[in-house]
N, C-alpha and C positions, 0 to 999 in steps of 0.2 A: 570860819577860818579856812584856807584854802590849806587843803590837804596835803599838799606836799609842805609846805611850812610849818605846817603841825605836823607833823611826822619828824621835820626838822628836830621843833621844839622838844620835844615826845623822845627823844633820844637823848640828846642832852641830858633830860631831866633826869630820866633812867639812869645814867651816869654818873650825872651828882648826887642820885638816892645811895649807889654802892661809894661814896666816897670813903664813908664812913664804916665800912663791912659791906661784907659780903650779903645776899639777899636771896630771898625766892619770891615768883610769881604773884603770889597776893599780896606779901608785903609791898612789894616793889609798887602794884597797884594801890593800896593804901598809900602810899607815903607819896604817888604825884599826882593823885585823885583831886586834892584841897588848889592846887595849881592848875592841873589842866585837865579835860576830861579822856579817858581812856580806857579800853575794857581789854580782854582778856585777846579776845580777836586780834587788836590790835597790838597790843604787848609781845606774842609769842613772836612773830613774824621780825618786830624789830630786833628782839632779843638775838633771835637767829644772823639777822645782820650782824649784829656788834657782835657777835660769836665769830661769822665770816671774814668781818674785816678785822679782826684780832684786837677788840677794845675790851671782848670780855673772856672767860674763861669759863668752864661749865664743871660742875662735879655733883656727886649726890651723895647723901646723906638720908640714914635712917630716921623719924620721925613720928612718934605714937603708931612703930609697924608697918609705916610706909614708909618708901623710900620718896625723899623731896631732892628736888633740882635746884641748888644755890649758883647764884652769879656772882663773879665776880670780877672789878674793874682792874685792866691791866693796864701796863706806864702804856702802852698805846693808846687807851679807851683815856686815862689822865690827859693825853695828849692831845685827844681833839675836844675836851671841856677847856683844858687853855687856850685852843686854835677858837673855841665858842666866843670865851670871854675877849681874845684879843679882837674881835668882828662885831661884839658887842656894841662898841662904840658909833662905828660906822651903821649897825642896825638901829643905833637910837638914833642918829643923828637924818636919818630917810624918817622914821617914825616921826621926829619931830619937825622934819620939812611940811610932809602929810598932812600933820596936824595944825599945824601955823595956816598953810593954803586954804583949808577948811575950813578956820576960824574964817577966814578972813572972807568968805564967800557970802 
């Protein structure tokens, strides 16, 4: 998949895993692993973004004596999972152009 689309994707996802609470780093990666693939490399860097553009929030918390780093989705970060889904459409609607063309080759 071309990287910058995945990377797209891969934010999103991130976003819809905090819809439900608040999260940290490996859960975050367990829970869009089964969806799409992603490691840790890849994870912080976006995180950092959606921290930059104020989709998420950062705080810490103690945890078996360490201190762990939770995220958290803000009405901003809600804001471009709606802007996702309303582009949704228009992104299935190229997919199934693509794929129509392709059959028909």
């Amino acid at each position: 998949m071309d990287i910058q689309l995945k990377r797209g994707f891969i934010e999103v996802c991130v976003l819809a895993s905090m819809v439900k609470g608040d999260s940290y780093g490996y859960k975050l990666i367990k829970d869009v692993a089964p969806v799409i693939e992603i490691s840790e490399s890849t994870l912080y860097p976006i995180l950092r973004r959606l921290e930059n553009n104020g989709c998420v929030t950062v705080y810490s918390c103690e945890h078996n004596g360490r201190l762990r780093k939770y995220y958290s989705i803000t009405q901003t970060g809600k804001e471009k999972l709606s802007e996702f889904l309303k582009d949704w459409s228009e992104i299935s609607s190229i997919y199934n152009f693509i794929k129509g063309e392709c059959k028909n080759d």
